[in-house]
Structure formats: C-alpha cells, structure tokens
C-alpha positions in Angstrom: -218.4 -58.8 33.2 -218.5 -60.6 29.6 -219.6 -58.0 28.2 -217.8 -55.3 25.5 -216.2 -52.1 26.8 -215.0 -48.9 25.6 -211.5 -49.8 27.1 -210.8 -53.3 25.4 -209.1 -52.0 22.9 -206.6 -50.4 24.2 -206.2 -53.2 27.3 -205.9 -55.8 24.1 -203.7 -53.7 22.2 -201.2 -53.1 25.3 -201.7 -57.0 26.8 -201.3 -59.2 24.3 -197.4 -58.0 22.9 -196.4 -57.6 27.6 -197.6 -61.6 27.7 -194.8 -62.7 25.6 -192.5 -60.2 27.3 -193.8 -61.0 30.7 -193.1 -65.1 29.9 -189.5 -64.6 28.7 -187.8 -64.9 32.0 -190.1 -68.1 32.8 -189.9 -69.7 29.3 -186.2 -69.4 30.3 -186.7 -71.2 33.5 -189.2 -73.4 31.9 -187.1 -74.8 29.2 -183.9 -75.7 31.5 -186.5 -76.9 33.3 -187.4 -79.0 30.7 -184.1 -80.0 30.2 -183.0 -80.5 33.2 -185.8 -83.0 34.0 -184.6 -86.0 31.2 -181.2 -85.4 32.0 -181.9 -86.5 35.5 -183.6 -85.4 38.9 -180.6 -84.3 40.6 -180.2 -82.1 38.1 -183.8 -81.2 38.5 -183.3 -80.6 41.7 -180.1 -78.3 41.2 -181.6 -76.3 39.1 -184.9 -75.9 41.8 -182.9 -74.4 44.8 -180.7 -72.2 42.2 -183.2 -70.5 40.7 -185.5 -69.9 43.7 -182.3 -67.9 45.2 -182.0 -65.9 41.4 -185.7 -65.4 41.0 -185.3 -64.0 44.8 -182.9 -62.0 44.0 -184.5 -60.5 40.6 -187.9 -60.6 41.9 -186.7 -58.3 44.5 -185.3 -55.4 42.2 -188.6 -55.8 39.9 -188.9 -52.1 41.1 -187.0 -51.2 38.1 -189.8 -52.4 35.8 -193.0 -51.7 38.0 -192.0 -48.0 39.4 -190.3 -47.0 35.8 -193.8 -47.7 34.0 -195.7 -45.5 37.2 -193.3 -42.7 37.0 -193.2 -42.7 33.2 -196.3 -42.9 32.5 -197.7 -40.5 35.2 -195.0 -38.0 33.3 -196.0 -38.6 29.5 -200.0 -37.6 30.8 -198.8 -34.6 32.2 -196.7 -33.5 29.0 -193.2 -33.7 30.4 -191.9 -35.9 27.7 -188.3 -34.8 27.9 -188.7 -35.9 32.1 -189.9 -39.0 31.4 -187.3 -40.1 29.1 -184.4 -39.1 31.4 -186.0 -41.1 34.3 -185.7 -44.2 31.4 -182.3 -43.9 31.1 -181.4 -43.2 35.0 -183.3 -46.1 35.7 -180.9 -48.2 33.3 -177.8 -46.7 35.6 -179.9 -48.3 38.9 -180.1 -51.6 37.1 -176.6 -51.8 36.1 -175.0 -50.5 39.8 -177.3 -52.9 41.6 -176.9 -55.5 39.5 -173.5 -55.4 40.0 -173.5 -55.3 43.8 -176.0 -58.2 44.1 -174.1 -60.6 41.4 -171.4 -59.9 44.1 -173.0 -60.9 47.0 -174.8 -64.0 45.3 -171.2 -64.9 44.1 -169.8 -64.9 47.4 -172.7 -66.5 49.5 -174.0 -68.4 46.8 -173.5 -71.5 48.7 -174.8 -70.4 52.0 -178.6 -69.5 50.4 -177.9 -72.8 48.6 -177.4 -74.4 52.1 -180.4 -73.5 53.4 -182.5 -75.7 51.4 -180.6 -78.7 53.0 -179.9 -80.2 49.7 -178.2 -83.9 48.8 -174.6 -82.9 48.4 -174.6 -84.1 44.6 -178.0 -81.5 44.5 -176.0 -78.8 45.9 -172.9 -79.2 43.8 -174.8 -78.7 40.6 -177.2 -76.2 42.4 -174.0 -74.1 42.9 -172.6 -74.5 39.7 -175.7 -73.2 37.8 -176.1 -70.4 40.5 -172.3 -68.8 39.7 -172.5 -69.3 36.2 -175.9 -67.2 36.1 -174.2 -64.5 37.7 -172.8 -63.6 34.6 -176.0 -62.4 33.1 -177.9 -61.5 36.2 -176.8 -57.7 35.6 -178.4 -57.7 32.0 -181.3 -59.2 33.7 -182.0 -55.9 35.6 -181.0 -54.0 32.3 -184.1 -55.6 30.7 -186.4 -54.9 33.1 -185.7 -51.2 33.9 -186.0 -51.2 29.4 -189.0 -52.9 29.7 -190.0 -50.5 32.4 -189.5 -47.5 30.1 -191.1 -49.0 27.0 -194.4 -50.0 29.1 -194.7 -46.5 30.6 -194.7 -45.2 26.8 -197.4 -47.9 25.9 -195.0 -49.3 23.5 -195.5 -52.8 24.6 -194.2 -54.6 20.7 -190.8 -54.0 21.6 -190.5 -56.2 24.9 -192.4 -58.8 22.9 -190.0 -58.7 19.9 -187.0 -58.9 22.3 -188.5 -61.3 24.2 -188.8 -63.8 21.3 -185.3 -63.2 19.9 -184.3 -64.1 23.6 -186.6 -66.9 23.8 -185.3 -68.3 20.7 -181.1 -67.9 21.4 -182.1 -69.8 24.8 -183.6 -72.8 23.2 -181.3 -73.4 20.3 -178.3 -72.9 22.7 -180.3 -75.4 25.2 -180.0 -77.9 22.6 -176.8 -77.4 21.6 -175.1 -77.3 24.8 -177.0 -79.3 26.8 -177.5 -82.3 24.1 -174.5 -81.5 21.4 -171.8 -81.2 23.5 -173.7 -82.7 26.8 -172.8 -79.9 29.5 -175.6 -80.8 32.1 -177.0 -78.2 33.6 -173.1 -76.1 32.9 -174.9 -75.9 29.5 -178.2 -74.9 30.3 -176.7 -71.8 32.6 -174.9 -70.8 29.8 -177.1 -70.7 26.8 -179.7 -68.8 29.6 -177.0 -66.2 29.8 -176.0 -65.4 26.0 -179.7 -64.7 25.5 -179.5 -62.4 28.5 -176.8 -60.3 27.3 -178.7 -60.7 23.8 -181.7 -58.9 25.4 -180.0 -56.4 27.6 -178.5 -55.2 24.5 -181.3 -55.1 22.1 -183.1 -53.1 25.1 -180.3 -50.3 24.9 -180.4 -50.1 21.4 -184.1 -49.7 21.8 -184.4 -47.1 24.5 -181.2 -45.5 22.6 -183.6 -44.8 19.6 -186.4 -43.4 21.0 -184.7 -41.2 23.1 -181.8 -40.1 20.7 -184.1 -37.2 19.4 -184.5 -35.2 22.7 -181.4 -34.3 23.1 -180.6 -36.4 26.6 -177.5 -37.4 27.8 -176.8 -41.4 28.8 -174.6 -40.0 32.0 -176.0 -41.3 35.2 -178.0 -38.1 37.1 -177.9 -38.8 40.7 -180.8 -36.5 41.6 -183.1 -38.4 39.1 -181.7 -41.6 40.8 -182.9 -40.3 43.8 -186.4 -40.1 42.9 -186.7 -44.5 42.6 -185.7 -44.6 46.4 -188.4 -44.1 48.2 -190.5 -45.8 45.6 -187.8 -48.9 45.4 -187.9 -49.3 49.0 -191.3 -49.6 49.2 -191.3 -52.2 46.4 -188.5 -53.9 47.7 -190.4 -54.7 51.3 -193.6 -55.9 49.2 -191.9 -58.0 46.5 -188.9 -59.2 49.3 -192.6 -60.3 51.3 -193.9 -62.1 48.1 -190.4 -63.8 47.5 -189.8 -64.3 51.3 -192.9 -66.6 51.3 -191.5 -68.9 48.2 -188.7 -69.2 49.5 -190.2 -70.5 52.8 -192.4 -73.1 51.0 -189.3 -74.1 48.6 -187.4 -74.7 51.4 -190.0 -76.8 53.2 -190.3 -78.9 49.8 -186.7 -79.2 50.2 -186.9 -81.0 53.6 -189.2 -83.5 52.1 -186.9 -85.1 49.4 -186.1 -84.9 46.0 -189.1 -86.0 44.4 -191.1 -83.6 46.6 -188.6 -80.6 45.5 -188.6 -81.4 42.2 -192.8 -81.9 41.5 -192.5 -78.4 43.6 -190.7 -77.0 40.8 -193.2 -78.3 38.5 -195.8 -76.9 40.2 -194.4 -73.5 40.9 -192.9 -73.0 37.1 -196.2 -73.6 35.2 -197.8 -70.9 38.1 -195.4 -68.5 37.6 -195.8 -69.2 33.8 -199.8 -68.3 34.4 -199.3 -65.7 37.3 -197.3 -64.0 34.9 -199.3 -64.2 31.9 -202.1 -62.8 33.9 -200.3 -60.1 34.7 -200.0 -58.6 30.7 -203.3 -57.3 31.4 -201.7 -55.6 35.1 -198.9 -54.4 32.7 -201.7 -52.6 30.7 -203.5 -51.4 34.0 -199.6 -49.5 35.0 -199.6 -47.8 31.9 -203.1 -46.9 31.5 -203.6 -45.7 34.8 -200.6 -43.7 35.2 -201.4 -42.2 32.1 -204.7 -41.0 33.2 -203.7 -40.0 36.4 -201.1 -38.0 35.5 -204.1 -36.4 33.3 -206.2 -36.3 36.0 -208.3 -38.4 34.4 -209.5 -40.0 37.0 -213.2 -41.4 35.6 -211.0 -43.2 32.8 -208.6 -44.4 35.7 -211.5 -46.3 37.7 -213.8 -47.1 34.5 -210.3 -48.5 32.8 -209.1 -50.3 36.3 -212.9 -52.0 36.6 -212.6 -53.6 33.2 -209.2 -55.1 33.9 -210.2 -56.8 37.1 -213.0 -57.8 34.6 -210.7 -59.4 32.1 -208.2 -61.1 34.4 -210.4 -63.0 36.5 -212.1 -64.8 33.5 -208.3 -65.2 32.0 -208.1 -66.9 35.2 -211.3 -68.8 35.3 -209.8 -70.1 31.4 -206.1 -71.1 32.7 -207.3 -72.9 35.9 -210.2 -75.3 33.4 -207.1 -76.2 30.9 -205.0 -76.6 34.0 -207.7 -79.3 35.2 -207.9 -81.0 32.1 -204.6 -81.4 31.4 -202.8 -81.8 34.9 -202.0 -85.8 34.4 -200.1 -84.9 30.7 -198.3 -81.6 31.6 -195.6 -83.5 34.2 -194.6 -85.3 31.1 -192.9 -82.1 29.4 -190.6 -81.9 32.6 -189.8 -85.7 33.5 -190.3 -89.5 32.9 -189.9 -90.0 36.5 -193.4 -91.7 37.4 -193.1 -90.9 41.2 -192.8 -87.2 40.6 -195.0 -87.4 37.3 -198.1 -88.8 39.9 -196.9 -86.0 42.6 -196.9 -83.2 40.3 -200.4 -83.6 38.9 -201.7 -83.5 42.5 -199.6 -80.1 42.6 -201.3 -79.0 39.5 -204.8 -79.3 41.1 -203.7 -76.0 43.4 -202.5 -74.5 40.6 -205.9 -74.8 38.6 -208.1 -73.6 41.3 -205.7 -70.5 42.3 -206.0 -69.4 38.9 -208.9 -66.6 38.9 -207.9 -65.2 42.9 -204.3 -64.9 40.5 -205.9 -62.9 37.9 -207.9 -60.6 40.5 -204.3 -59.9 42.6 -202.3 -59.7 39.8 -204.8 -56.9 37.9 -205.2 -55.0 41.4 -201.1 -54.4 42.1 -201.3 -53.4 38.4 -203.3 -50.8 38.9 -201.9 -50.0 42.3 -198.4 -49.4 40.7 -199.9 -47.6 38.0 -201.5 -45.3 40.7 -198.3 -44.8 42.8 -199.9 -46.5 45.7 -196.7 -48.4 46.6 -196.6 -48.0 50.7 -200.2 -49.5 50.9 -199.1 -52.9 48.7 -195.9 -53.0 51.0 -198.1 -53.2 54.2 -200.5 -55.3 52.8 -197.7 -58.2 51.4 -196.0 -57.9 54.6 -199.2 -58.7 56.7 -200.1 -61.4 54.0 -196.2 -62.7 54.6 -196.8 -62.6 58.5 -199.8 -65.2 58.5 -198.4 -67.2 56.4 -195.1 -68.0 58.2 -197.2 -69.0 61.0 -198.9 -71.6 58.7 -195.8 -72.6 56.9 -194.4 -73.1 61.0 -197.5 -75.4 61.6 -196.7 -77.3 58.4 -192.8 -77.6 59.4 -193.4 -78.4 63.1 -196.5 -81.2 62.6 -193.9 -82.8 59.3 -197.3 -82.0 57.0 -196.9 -83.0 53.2 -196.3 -81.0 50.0 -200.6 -81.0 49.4 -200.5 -78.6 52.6 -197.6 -76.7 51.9 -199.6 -75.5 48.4 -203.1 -75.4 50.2 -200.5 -72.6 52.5 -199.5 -71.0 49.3 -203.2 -70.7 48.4 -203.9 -69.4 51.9 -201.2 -66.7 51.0 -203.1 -65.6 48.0 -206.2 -65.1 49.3 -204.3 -62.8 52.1 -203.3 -60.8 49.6 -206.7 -60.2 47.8 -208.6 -59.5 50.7 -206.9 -55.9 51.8 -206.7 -55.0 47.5 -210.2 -55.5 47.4 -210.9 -53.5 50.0 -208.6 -50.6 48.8 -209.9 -51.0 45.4 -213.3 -49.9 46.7 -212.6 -46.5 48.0 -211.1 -43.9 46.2 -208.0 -43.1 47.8 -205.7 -44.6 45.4 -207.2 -42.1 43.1 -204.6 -39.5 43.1 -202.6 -37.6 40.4 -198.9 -37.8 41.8 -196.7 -39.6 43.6 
C-alpha cells in the first residue's frame, strides 16, 4: 500500500489543486462558524440548523458536479470533444433553473425545515434570518458546481482551486468587516458568504466561457442534452437525498438535546465535513481518471488506477484521524470560549478521529463509482445504509440516548456504506465503457 505507483502522478497532479476546491464551501461554513461561535451560542446555534437545511438542499443537487465529471470525462476518452463541451454548458442551464426553483421553495418553507429542529425561539429567529439571506447566492452555488463539474471531467483541476481561493478570501475579509466593523451578527456573516458566491459563479462562467469559446458552441440551453442528466440526476438525487436524509436525522436529534449539544454537534460535524471532503480530492481524481479510461476502454488502467486511490485515501485517513487525536482538546477553541461545549466537542472529535480511514475508503470508492457511471448501484446501496440507520437513530430518540451515541450512529452509518462498495469494488461489473 506505501509503496510508489505508476499512477501517483497523475492522482497527485489532479488531487492536490480539487482539495482546495473541494474545502471552499466548508471553509465558508467553517469560518461563520468561527464567527459565529465568539459572537455567542445562539448565534451558533442559528447558524447549525440553517446550514444543515442549505447543505441539504446543495448536497442534494451535487449531481451537477459528480455526473458532469462522469459524462465528460467518459466523452473526452472517446474523442467527442465538441460533445463534451456542450454537455458543460447544458449542465450550467440545470444549475441555474433548479437553483431557482429550490431558492423558491427554501424561501417560502424556510421556517417550517427550521421548525423541525425544535429550536429556542431566539435560535430560530436568527436561524431564519441567515437561511433567507443565503438564498440569494444559493443559485451561484449550483453554478459553481456544475463549472467545477466540467473543469474536473477535463482534468483541469487549477482552475477550481484558484476560484476557490479568490472565494475563500472575499468570504473572510467580508467576515470581518461585516461581522466585526459594522457588527451585523450573523446578518453579516450571510452576506459576505454570498458576495463570494456570486464572485465564484462568475469567475466559473468566465472560465468555462474560455475554454469552450473556440469550438464553435452556443450558450442557449439544449433541452435534449438536458435530458441526458435525468436519469443520472435522479439516481444521484435518491443516494445523496439518503446521505443528507441521515444528517439531518442526527442534527435534529442534537437539536432536542439543547444548545450546547447542537452547537458541539456543529463542531463535530464541520471539521468532518472539512476532512470527508478533503479526502474526497483524491475521489475527484478517481471521476476523472476513470471516466477517462473507460470511455477508452481502458479498463486495466481503470482498475490498476482505482486500486491505488483506495490505496492513498485510507492512509490520508489513517493521517487526519492521528492529528485529529492529538489535537481534539485545542481545536473547540477556534469555534468558542464556551467551556461546556469546548469539553463536549472534544468528546465529539474522538468519532471524528477514528471515522477518519472507513471516510477515505467510501469517499475514494463513490469516486470511482461515479467515474464509472455506476450511479443506480450507489443509490441502492445509500438508501439501504439510510434504512438501518433510522432504526438506530429511533432507538436513540425513543431511549433519550446522549450525543456520544447519536455519533457512534453516524459511525454505524459509515460502515453501512462501506460494506456493499467493497463488495462491488471486487467484481468487475462496474467495469463498463458507457453509461
């Protein structure tokens, strides 16, 4: 496992710039979290329940990045470079429509998601306001990732990470000034999260714009190329809607318990998005490499390529989850000087650490899963994962269980999901050449 292959070089070369595009949207998160936390844990709190209900919602359309780098990718090893480009720009047109139709249906049930997490009515005021005001950028959000979709599925992985940074850095200057400056609470934090969206979603379109420009292709939406991300955006849908479904569940049990158990939750579940989604640069490598090669036909690269990357992320994983142990008493400090969920949190942070490498092996397998088009088979499997675990989350609900078991549940949940991509991993039916 530790030793060289013929592959890292190209795994390296397409990992390393999708990490820092993969940790913009947390790093977003991460900083009002930040924030958030010293200006008070109400506000803390707020900021909990309204981005569970937006990273629902954006986490549920990720389709537009993950079946944009498969169909891409799969086209550019056949030699249809004029193809893949179009299905780039049509899957910009399915970002903006159903990023329009969702900011509506957030807008006008914002507070009914925002109910369910039984929130103190100070909690849910400020929950609401951040939720409404984040609207405003939720469409760009989409934008971004059906760009970053494209880019990946050309292997150009540099300009997500450049993007990423300029976004990065417009979030936290306009965190401080907003937030500290003029003191707008978590009204400032919303908003300075939202210019840097629109900043992104822009520099995206000017991107794609570019490299498309000299093939001749029209930016007019193409309905029978839009057709093409239904089936696989369905499919998606039902295994990321699974995923989401099931941290919503435990976010809403955290709820139940109190503030200071919502808020260390949030902790908890920020820095292991922050990892889970730095693992996944080298699942963003395994999408474009494999689609590649399948769409070549290539199939010894595909499974030589795929064995490495399971390889790499599990001793990424094995790397996170050690610093994770060291550090878990200091890191609660970044977010909040309240000692009660300082103590709480580093208990989170323990399930954190030892999730890390079963992270790293389910993050590289849906990689190369999506790479290979094998969508229906990762919806069946998240949904079957989803199933157990509402049973357990029920038994943690009905029996008033604390947060420890609600993240030894979450654990659970990722180990149900490793089991059947092992399995599938194994065989070669996933091996195929098209969708």
């Amino acid at each position: 496992m530790f030793r060289k292959s013929m592959y890292d070089r190209a795994i390296i070369s397409l990992a390393l710039p999708a990490f820092g595009a993969l940790v913009a949207e947390p790093i977003y998160i991460l900083t009002d979290t930040a924030f958030m936390g010293h200006v008070g844990t109400d506000s803390l709190a707020a900021l909990a329940i309204a981005s569970a209900v937006l990273l629902s919602a954006h986490s549920a359309l990720i389709f537009l990045a993950y079946g944009t780098t498969g169909i891409v990718g799969r086209l550019l090893g056949s030699g249809k470079h004029k193809e893949a480009a179009g299905q780039g720009i049509q899957a910009l047109w399915l970002a903006v429509i159903l990023g329009i139709i969702t900011s509506v249906i957030l807008l006008f049930f914002g507070r009914t998601f925002i109910s369910l997490f039984h929130p103190e009515a100070a909690v849910e005021s400020l929950a609401l306001t951040y939720l409404r005001i984040s609207l405003i950028g939720f469409t760009c959000q989409l934008v971004a990732l059906a760009g970053t979709g494209y880019l990946r599925g050309t292997k150009d992985t540099k300009t997500p990470l450049v993007i990423a940074i300029c976004g990065a850095l417009t979030n936290l200057l306009l965190e401080i000034i907003f937030v500290f400056y003029f003191d707008l609470g978590i009204t400032g934090s919303a908003l300075s999260t939202v210019i840097a969206q629109w900043l992104s979603a822009f520099l995206y379109l000017s991107a794609i714009r570019s490299s498309t420009k000299e093939l001749g292709l029209s930016f007019r939406p193409n309905f029978r190329s839009l057709a093409v991300y239904a089936r696989i955006g369905f499919q998606l849908f039902i295994r990321t809607a699974a995923l989401r479904s099931s941290l919503l569940i435990a976010a809403a049990l955290a709820s139940r318990l109190g503030t200071t158990e919502v808020a260390s939750h949030q902790i908890g579940l920020e820095i292991w998005s922050l990892f889970a989604l730095t693992l996944d640069a080298i699942a963003i490598a395994g999408q474009a490499l494999v689609a590649n090669a399948l769409g070549a036909e290539d199939f010894k690269t595909a499974r030589n390529a795929s064995n490495r990357m399971v390889g790499m992320n599990i001793q990424a994983g094995l790397v996170f989850g050690t610093a994770l142990l060291v550090f878990n008493n200091q890191l609660p400090y970044v977010f909040t000087r309240d000692l009660e969920v300082v103590q709480l949190s580093s208990f989170i942070l323990v399930f954190v650490a030892i999730a890390q490498p079963l992270n790293g092996l389910v993050f590289a397998l849906d990689g190369i899963f999506m790479g290979a088009g094998d969508f229906s088979f990762l919806a069946k499997a998240m949904v079957g994962a989803f199933v157990i675990f509402v049973v357990i989350a029920a038994a943690i609900n009905k029996y008033d269980l604390g947060l420890g078991w609600l993240w030894s549940a979450i654990t659970i949940l990722t180990i149900l999901r490793a089991i059947p991509l092992c399995i599938r991993f194994k065989g070669n039916t996933w091996l195929k050449s098209s969708l």
